[in-house]
N, C-alpha and C positions, 0 to 999 in steps of 0.2 A: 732555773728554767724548768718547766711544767715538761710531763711527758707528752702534753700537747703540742705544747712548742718546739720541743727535740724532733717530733711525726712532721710538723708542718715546717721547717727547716729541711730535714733530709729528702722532703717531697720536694720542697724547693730546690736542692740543689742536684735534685735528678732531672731536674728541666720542664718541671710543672708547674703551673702557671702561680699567682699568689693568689686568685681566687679559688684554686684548687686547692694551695697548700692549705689555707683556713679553712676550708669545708671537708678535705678528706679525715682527717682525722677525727671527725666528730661522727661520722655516718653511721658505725654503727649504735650510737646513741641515740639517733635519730631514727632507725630501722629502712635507713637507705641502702640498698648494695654500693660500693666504691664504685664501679665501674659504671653503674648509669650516672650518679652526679660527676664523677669527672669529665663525660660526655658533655654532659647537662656545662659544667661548668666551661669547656672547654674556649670557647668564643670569646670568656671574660678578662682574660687575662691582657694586660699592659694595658686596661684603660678600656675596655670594651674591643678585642680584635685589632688592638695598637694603637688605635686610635689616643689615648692617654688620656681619657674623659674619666669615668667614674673608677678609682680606684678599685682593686681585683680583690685587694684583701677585704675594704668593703664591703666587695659588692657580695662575696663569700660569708661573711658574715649573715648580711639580709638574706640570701638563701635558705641561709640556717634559720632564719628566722619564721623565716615560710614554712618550714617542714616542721618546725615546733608547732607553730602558732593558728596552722592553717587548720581545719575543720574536711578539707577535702570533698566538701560536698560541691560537686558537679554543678547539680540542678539550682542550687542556689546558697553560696557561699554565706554564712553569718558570720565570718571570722576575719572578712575583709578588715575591720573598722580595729581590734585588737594587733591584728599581722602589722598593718601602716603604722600603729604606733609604736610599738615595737621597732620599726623598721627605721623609724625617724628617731626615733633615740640611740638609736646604732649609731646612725649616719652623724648626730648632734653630738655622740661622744667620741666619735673618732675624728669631726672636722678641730674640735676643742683642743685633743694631743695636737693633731699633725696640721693644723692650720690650714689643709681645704681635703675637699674628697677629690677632687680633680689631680689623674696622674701628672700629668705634665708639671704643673702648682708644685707637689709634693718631690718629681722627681729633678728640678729647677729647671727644664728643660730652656725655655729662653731665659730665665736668667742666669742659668750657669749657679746658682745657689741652693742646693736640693733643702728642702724642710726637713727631710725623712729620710731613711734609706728602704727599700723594699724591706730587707729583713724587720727593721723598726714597724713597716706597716703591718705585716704578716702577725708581727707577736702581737701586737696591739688587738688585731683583728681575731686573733686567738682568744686573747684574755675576752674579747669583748661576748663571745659565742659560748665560752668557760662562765661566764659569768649568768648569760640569759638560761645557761641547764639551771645554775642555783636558784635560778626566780622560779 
């Protein structure tokens, strides 16, 4: 297990969401303060606000992908077209492990048959943001 993974587990199980746990541990590599992305992040958790739509670990992921990837220019973004594709290859290798991005999908919710367990989503979604620093 990564020292990423042991941060984003113990975030988790201090009752942070799992699109928190994946993106806090990476902030200051990213030259984020913790406390505005966990803000930031705060709404995404269980699926978008409980909803169980787009996975958190996911969606934590793509955040990171933003603040790598993005260009930051206000006036007129040239990094849009790099950010999405990056952001589709997240999404393309995490639906690949866990068989959908969708919480509910992954957490079996009508079927009673989970894909994944949140922990399984969280590491994946670590390795996956561990991985775009090495690109």
């Amino acid at each position: 297990m990564t020292e990423y993974e042991k941060q984003a587990f113990a975030l988790h199980d201090k009752g942070h969401n799992c699109a928190q746990s994946v993106a806090l541990p990476f902030c200051e590599k990213f030259g984020v303060d913790t406390q505005t992305a966990m803000r930031a992040l705060e709404g995404f958790g269980a699926g978008m606000g409980g909803r169980e739509q787009t996975c958190g670990a996911l969606s934590g992921a793509v955040f990171m992908a933003g603040l790598k990837y993005s260009d930051g220019n206000v006036q007129a973004p040239a990094s849009k077209k790099q950010t999405y594709a990056v952001s589709q290859a997240l999404c393309e290798a995490f639906v690949k492990e866990c068989g959908s991005a969708q919480c509910a999908t992954i957490k079996g919710t009508a079927t009673g048959k989970p894909l994944k367990s949140c922990a399984e989503c969280i590491a994946l979604g670590v390795r996956l943001v561990a991985d775009m620093l090495k690109a």
